[in-house]
C-alpha positions in Angstrom: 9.2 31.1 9.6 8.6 30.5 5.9 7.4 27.6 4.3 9.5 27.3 1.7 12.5 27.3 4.1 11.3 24.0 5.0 10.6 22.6 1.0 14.2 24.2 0.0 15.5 21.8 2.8 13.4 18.9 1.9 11.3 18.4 5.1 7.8 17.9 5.2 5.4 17.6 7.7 2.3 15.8 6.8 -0.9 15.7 9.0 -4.6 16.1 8.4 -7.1 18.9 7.9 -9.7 20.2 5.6 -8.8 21.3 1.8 -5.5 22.3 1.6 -6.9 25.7 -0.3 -9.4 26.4 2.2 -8.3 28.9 4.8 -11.6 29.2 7.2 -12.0 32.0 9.6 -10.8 30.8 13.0 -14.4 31.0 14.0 -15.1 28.5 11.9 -12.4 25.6 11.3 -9.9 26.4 14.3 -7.0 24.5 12.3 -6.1 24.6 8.8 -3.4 23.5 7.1 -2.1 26.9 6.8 -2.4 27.8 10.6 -0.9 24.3 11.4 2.5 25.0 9.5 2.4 28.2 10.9 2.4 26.6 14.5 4.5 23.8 14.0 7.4 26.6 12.8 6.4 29.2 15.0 7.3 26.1 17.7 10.8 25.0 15.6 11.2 28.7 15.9 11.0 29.1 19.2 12.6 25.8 20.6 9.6 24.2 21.8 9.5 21.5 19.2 12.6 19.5 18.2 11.8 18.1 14.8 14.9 15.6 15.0 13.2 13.4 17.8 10.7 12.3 15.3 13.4 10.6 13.2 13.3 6.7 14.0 15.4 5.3 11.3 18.7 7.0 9.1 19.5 4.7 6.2 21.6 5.0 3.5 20.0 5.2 -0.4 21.3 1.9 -0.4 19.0 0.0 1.9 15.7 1.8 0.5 14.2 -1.1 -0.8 14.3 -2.8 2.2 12.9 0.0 4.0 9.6 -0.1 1.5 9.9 -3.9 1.8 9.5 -3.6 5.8 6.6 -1.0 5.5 4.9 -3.1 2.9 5.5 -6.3 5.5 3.8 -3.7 8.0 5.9 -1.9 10.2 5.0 0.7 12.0 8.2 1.8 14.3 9.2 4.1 11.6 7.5 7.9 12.3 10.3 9.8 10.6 12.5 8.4 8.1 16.0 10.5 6.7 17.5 9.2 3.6 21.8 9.4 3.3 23.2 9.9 -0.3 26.8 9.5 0.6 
């Protein structure tokens, strides 16, 4: 699975790892960024992952601001957020 299938639909997955540039020999640095996206869609790919159970929260464009105001007041329930523009 390509990459950019997943910017042209406006997901991202972000995580952490070493320079986003670097891409160490397995030897090396067993994870990358670049090997981790290629799991993570290699799973979506294969049905082992189901990306939609990470999404705690739908809201409409609408209530954004009180989405930033509960993260700012710390929440921390919401682990995957999608964002409505009807």
């Amino acid at each position: 699975m390509d990459r950019d299938q997943f910017h042209n639909q406006h997901v991202r997955f972000i995580g952490c790892s070493n320079d986003p540039t670097d891409d160490y020999p397995p030897g090396v640095v067993r994870w990358t960024i670049q090997r981790n996206m290629q799991y993570i869609a290699d799973q979506i790919a294969d049905g082992r992952l189901d990306p939609t159970l990470a999404i705690t929260h739908r809201v409409r464009w609408d209530e954004l601001e009180q989405v930033y105001e509960q993260l700012l007041e710390g929440e921390r329930g919401m682990l995957g957020v999608t964002l409505h523009w009807d």
